[in-house]
N, C-alpha and C positions, 0 to 999 in steps of 0.2 A: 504494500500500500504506500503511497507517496501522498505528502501532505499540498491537502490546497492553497493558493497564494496567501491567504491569510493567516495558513500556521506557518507558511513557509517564514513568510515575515517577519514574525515574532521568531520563530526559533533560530533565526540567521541572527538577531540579536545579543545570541547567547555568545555568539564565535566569541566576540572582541572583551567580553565582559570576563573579570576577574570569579573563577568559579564556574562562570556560564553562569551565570544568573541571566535569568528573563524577566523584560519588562511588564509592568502591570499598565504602562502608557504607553504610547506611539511619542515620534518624535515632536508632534505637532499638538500633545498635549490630549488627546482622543483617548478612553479608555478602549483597553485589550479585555475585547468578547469574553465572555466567562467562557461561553462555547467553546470557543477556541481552544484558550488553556484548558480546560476540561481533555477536546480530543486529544491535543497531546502526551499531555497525562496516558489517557486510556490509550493510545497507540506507544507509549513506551520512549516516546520522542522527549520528554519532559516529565520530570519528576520534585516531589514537593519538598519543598525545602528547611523550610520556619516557617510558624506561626504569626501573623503580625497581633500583639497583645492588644492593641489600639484599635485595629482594624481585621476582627478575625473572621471576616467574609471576601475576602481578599486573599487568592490562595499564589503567596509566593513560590517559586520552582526556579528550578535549574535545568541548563540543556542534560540529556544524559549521552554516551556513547552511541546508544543506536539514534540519538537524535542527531549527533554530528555525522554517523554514515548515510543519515538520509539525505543530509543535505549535502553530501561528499566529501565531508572532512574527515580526516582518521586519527588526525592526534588534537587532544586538549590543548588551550590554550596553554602557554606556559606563565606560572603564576610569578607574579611580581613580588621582589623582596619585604619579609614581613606583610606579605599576605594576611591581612583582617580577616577570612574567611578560613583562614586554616586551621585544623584542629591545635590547640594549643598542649604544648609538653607539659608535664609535669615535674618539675625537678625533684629528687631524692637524696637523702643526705648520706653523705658517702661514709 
């Protein structure tokens, strides 16, 4: 299955963004179809990411791997130093 110009567009999104985070706007300020994000979701293309505590009808997500081979890419973006989205270590005392 290949997604329609309107998931394609939101998931092309994801390429440039740290994580692949997907937006919940357009660049022009337009909200992104729940639809939308929905099919994604359920085609595997997009997957969910946090909660928003503020706004929990708003479902944030992320590109996933078979999202980036729909759209033709194969490798993740490469994440930027101190990456805000990366799991954080733990330190241990030696």
């Amino acid at each position: 299955m290949r997604p329609t110009e309107p998931q394609r567009r939101y998931l092309e999104r994801g390429l440039s963004q740290p994580g692949g985070k997907l937006p919940l706007f357009y660049a022009d300020g337009r909200e992104v179809a729940p639809r939308t994000i929905q099919a994604c979701v359920a085609n595997g293309w997009a997957e969910p990411w946090f909660r928003n505590p503020v706004k929990p009808d708003w479902l944030v997500c992320r590109l996933t791997d078979r999202g980036r081979m729909v759209l033709g890419h194969t490798e993740p973006p490469a994440s930027p130093p101190g990456n805000a989205h990366a799991p954080k270590q733990r330190r241990t005392k030696a």
